[in-house]
N, C-alpha and C positions, 0 to 999 in steps of 0.2 A: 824933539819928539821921536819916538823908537815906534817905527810901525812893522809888526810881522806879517806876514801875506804867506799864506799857503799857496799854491801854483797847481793847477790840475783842471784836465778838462773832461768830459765826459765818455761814452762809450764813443772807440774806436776801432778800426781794423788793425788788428794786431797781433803780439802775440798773447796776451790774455788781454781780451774785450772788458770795458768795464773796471779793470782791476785796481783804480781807484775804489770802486765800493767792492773791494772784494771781501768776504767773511773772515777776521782772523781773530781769534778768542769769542770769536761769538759777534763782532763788533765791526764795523765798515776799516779799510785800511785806512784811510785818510782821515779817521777822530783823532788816531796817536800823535801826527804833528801840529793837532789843534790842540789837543790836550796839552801837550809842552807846552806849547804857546800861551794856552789861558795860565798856566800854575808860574809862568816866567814873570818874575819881581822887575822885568823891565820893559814891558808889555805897555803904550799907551795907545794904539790901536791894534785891533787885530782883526784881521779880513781874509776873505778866500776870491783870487782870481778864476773864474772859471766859465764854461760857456752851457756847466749842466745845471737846471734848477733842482734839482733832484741832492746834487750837491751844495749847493748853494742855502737848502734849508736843514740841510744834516750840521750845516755848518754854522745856520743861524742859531739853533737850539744849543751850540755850543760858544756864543758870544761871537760870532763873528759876523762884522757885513759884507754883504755879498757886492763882487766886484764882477758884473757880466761882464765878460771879456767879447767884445764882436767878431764874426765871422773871420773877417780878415788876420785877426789874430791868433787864430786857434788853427792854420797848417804847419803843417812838420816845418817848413823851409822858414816861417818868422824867425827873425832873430831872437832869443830870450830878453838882450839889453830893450826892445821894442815893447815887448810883456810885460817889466817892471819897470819901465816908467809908464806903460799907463796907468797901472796900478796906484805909484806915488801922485801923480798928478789928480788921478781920480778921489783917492783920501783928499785930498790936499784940496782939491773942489770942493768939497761935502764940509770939511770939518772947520776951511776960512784957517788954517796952522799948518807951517811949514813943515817938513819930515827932516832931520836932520840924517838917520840910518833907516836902510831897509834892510828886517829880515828877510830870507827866503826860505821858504820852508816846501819841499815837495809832495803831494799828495801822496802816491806812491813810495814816499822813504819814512819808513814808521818808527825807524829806532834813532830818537832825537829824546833830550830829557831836555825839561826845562835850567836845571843847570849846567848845558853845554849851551844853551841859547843865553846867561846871562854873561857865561865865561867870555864868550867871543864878543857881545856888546862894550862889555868892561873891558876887556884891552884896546878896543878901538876907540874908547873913549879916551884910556891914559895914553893911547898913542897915536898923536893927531899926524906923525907923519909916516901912517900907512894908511892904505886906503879900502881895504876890505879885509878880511877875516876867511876863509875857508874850512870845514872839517875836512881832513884825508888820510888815508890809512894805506898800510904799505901789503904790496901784492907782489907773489913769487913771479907772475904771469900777465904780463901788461900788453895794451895796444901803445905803441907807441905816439901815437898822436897824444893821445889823453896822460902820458907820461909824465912825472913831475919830479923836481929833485930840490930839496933844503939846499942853499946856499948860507955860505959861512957868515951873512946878515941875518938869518932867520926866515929867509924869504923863500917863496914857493917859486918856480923857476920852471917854466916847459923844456924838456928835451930837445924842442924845435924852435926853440928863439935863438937867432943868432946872439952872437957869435959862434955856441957851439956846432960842431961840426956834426953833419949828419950821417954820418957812417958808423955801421952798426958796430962797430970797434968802439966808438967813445960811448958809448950806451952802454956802459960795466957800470956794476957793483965797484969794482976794483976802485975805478976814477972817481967814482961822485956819490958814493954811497947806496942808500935805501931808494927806492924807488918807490913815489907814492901816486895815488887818482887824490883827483878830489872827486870825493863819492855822491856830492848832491846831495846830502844829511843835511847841510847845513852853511848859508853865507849867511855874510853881514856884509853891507855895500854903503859906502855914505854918498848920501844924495847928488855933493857936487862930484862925485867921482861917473856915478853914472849916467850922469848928465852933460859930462864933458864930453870935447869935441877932440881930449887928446886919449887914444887907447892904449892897452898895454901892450908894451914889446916886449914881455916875459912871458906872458899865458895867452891861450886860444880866447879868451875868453876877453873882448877889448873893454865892455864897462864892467871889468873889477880895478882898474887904474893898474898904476907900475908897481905898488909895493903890495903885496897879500902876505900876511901871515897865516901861517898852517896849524891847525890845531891836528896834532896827532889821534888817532882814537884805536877804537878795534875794528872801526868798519861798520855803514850804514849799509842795510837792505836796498838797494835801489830796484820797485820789487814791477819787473817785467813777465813772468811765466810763472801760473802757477807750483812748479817744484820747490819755488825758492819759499813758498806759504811753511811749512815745518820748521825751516830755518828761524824765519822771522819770530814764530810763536815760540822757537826754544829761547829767542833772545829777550822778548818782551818780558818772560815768565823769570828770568833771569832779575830782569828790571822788578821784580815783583807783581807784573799784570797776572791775573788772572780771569776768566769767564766772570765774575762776580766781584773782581777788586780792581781799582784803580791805583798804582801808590801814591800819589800826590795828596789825594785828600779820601777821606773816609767818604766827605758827602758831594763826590764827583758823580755826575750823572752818568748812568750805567748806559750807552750804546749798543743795542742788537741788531743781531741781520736777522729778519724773517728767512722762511724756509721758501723757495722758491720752489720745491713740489714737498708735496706732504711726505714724513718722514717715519709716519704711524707702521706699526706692524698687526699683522691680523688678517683676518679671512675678509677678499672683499665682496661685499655683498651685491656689486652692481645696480645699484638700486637708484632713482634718482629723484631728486625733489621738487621741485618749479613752484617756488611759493610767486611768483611776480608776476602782479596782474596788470592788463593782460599779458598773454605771450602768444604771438602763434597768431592772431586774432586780422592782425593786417597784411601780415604776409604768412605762409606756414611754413618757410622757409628751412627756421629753425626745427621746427617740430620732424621734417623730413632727414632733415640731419641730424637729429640722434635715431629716425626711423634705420634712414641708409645702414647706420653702425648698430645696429641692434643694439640699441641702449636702453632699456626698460624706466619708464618714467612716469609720476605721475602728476599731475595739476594738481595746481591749488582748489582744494575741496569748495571755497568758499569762495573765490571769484574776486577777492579784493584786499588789501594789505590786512595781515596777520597780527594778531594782538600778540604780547610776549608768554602768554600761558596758552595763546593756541600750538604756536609756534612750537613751542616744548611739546607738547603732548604728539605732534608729527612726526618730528625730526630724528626717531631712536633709529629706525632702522634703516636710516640711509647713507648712501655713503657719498654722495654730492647734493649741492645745494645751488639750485639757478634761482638767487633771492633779488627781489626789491630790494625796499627802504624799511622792510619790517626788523623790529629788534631784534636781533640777532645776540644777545647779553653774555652774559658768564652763566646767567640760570639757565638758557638754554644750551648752550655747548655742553653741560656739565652733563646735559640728556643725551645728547648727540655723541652716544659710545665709539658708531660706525662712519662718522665724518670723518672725510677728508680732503673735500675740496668745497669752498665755496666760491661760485662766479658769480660775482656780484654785476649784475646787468644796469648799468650807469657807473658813477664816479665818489659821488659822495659813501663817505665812508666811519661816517660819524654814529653809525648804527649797528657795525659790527667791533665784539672785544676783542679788538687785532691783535694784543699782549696773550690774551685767555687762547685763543687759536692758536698763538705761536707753540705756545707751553706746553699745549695738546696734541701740535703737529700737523695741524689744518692748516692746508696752503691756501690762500685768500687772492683770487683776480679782482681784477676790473676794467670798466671800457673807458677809458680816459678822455680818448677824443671822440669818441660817439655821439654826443648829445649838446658837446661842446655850437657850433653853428644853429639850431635849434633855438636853445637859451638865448644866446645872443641875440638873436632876431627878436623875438618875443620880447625882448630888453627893450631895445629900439620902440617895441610896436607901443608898448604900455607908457613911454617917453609921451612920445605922441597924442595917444588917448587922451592921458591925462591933462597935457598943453594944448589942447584943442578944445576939449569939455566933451569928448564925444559921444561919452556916459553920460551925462545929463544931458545932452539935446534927445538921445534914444528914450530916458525914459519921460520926458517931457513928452516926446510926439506921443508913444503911445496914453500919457492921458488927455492928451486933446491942447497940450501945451505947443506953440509953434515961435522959438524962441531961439533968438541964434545971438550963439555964445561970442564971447569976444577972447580968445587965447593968445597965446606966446608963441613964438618958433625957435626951432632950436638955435639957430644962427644968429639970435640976441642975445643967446644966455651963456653961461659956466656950466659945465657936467663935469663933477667929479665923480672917479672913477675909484673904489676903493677895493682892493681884490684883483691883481693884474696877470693872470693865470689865463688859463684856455680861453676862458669866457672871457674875460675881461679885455685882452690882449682881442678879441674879436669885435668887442661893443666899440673899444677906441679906433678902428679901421673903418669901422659902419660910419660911425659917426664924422667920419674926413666927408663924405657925401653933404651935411648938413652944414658944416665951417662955422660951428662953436666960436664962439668969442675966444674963450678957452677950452681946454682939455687937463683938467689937473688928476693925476695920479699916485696911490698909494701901495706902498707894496710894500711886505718885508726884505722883495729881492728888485731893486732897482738896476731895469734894464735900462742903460744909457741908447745901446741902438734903438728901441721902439722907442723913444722921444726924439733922435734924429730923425727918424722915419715920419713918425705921425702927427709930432711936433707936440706931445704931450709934455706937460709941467710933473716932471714928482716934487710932491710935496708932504708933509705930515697929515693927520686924519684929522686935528682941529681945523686946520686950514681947510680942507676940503669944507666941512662940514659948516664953517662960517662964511664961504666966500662961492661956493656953488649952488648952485640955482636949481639944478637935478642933482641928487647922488645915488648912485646907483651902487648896489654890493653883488659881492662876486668871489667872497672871501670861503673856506670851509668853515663848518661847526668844530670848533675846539674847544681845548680848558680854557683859552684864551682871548677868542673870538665870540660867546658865549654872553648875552645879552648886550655886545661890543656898543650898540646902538638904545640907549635910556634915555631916563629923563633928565637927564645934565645933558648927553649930544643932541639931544631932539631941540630943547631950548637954545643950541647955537645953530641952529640952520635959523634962513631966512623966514619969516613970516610967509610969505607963499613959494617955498622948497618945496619940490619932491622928490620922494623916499621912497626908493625904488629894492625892493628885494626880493631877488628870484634867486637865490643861493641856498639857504636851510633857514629853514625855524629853528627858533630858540635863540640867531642871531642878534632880533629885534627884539625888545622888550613889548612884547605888545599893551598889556596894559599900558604904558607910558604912553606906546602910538595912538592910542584909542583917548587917551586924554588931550593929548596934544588936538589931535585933528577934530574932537568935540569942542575946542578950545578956541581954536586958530579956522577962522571959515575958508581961510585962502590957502591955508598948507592943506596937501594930498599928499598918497602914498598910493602905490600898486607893490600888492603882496600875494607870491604866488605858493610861499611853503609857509608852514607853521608849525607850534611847537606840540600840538595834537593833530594828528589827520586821520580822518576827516572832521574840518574845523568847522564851527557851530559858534565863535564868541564873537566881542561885542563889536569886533570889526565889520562885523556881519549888517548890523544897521546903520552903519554913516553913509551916506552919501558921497564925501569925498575922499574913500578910500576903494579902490580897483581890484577886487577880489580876484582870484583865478584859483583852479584848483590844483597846484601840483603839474600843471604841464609844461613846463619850459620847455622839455626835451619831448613833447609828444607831437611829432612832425612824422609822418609815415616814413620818411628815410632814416632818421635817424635812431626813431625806435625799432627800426630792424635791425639797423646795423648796431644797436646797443644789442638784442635778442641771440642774433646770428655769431657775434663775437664772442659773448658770453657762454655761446654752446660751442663754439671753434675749442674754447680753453678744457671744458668738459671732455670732448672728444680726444685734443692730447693726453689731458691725462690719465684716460682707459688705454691710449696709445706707449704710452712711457717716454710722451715728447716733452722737450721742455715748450713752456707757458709762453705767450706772448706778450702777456702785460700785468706779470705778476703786480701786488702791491708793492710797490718802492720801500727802500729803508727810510726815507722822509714821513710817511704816514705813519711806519712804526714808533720812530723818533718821538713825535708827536705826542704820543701818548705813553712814550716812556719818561717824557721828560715833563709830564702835567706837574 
């Protein structure tokens, strides 16, 4: 089994921060050594080590699983051989199949084609007795540690492995030829090599074993500052990349980077818009901070979320947007001449055309962790309600009913957790207070640390859905999460499950919930978004379904600090500062790759 692993970890102090996603042809740096990877004929897993989630789903929309790499592993002083065998032993967990080779592929080195990742697997296959592969290209100007030289076996040879002498006299051209790096483009390593207890006495590097062969090339990017970004894209372009082409395949999904401040030209008209109701209302916090900066603004005419043809008829003459959850479409940006920023006040973002903004040059925020502890709680509280009866005993008393329920606690039962993100990763800590029978979890990015931690099970969405007792969601609105929850999941929960959804509408199939629970007297559900709001349908008359309206995140801290932040982002960008929470390339991703 040939597994390739991309290597990279998220934003550090460096010299270019981030520069894993940094923009090159329009596209995150790190899709190019995925994209070899996917179009490579010798590909039977392919995954990305890393400790960004951010990376981890730019990576999943391109076939690959996400490998959380834990804290401990992601400082400068780890050894790399400590990095890639968790990596191997982590597949190797998950898939129950031994790894016989590990690619390595680096985040940061972009110029890799998938026929330089089959070359190097195929000679390591017809030659069992060497034990790794290398790309390396020859340089006028070398660090001597990282130093390498061909030997008359074909083997790659450090300058500082003994026998040779280390005086700067035997370090010619003259005596040993070319002088090569290995550039980080590219290894191939077989499992028992780095997994051995014997390292090499040729290379710095002890799990690539004693014999490495060198693949010559012209030289990979290994891409630390941005100056080297020109370089890279004259090379890619060479390879035939462009803004709009991939060359591997015609139908290879196209990767963009959002704009990280708007990019429009024009007169700006300082105008501002606040469609999100309320604002200002529990603290005026906000409202004082666009006062302080003289920011000219005006409220929401109507005092409550915005249909999409109201919305249109507002939005021409201004040039920021502090919005809710109101549509935000391709019909209205098309009005929205003088946009150019929207802060979106919360997190969901299944309501703004991220693609149609990008196109236009609208920079898109949002408050990521703002509302996140809110939700959660509220999670918990509806858990409860509903395992206790505490809706029906209230509306019992008040008709003269005095009738006491007989319920569940959490501590007998299973809660699955589906959606392991802000919220979710928050409900499974709460829920340590209660001690769950179980904790089972789903996610497209499996974190191994938060189940050592919290002792949660990952497992797939049927499983949860047939063997959990609560299930709660916590996932976004996508192409693909999009009625996730019907009438085939709803018929594998238990006969008295509940169905818990404080994430978005449109999630849940309601019609199907509304049959089910007219259906099943002992299943319930609490639902706090739906797929119209303000919602009026037939959820409205059951009895054992927990209505709420939209407030997960309506906690007086949190919706300030969702208000306060969303106006911080405004204010930079009348400043000409950069954003503090821009939208990620993973949101974009998202709806590039529907």
């Amino acid at each position: 089994m040939i597994a390739i692993v991309l290597f990279g970890v998220g934003e550090q102090n460096g010299a270019l921060a981030g520069r894993n996603m940094y923009p090159v042809l329009g596209r995150p740096l790190m899709t190019y050594p995925l994209l070899a990877a996917r179009y490579s004929r010798q590909a039977d897993s392919i995954a990305i080590s890393t400790n960004s989630l951010a990376m981890a789903q730019v990576a999943h929309g391109l076939g690959a699983e996400a490998i959380m790499r834990p804290p401990e592993l992601c400082t400068p002083a780890v050894a790399m051989g400590e990095v890639f065998r968790h990596a191997v032993t982590t597949i190797e967990s998950r898939g129950g199949h031994p790894i016989d080779m590990l690619v390595v592929l680096l985040a940061n080195a972009p110029v890799i084609t998938p026929a330089l990742i089959d070359r190097a697997v195929d000679f390591l296959a017809e030659h069992q007795d060497f034990d790794s592969v290398a790309t390396v290209a020859t340089h006028n100007e070398y660090n001597p540690a990282h130093a390498c030289f061909i030997s008359g076996k074909k083997e790659l040879v450090s300058f500082l492995s003994p026998p040779l002498s280390r005086s700067i006299a035997d370090w010619s051209r003259d005596k040993l030829g070319d002088i090569y790096f290995i550039d980080n483009c590219l290894r191939v390593i077989r499992r028992s090599t780095l997994f051995s207890d014997v390292g090499s006495s040729r290379l710095p590097y002890p799990w690539m074993g004693e014999r490495t062969s060198p693949i010559v090339h012209q030289g990979g990017f290994d891409v630390d500052y941005d100056w080297q970004i020109p370089g890279v894209e004259r090379r890619l372009r060479q390879y035939g990349f462009t803004e709009s082409r991939i060359p591997y395949s015609d139908n290879a999904p196209l990767i963009v980077m959002p704009p990280t401040i708007a990019a429009r030209t024009g007169d700006s008209t300082g105008r501002i818009l606040v469609t999100t109701a309320p604002f200002g209302e529990i603290d005026p916090q906000p409202i004082r901070l666009l006062e302080q900066h003289n920011l000219p603004f005006m409220m929401n005419p109507l005092g409550r979320r915005l249909k999409e043809e109201e919305l249109a008829e507002l939005i021409e003459d201004y040039e920021v947007l502090i919005a809710g959850t109101e549509p935000i479409t391709e019909r209205v940006l098309k009005r929205a001449s003088n946009l150019r920023l929207i802060a979106r006040v919360g997190i969901g973002l299944d309501s703004v055309a991220l693609q149609v903004a990008r196109e236009m040059g609208i920079a898109v925020t949002y408050t990521p962790d703002a509302p996140s502890a809110a939700v959660a709680e509220l999670t918990i509280g509806q858990m409860l309600a509903l395992l206790r009866r505490t809706m029906a005993a209230d509306r019992g008393m008040r008709q003269g009913v005095w009738h006491r329920w007989i319920g569940r606690r959490l501590g007998q039962l299973t809660v699955g957790v589906i959606g392991v993100g802000r919220v979710g990763q928050r409900v499974i800590r709460h829920l340590q207070g209660w001690s769950p029978l179980r904790i089972l979890a789903n996610d497209l990015v499996v974190d191994d640390n938060l189940s050592r931690l919290n002792g949660c099970v990952w497992t797939d969405r049927e499983t949860i859905l047939c063997e959990a007792d609560v299930v709660t969601l916590h996932v976004p609105l996508t192409p693909q999460t999009r009625n996730m929850i019907g009438e085939r999941e709803l018929e594998m929960m238990k006969p008295d499950a509940i169905l818990i959804n404080m994430a978005r509408g449109g999630i849940v199939d309601e019609t199907a919930l509304a049959v089910a629970l007219r259906n099943r007297a002992n299943f319930s559900a609490a639902v706090d978004v739906f797929t119209q709001e303000p919602y009026g349908g037939e959820l409205a008359g059951l009895e054992n379904c927990l209505l709420s309206c939209h407030m997960g995140s309506a906690t007086r801290d949190c919706r300030l600090r969702m208000e306060t932040e969303a106006t911080e982002e405004v204010v930079r960008y009348f400043r000409g500062e950069p954003f503090a929470n821009p939208v990620p390339e993973a949101e974009y991703a998202i709806q590039v790759i529907e």
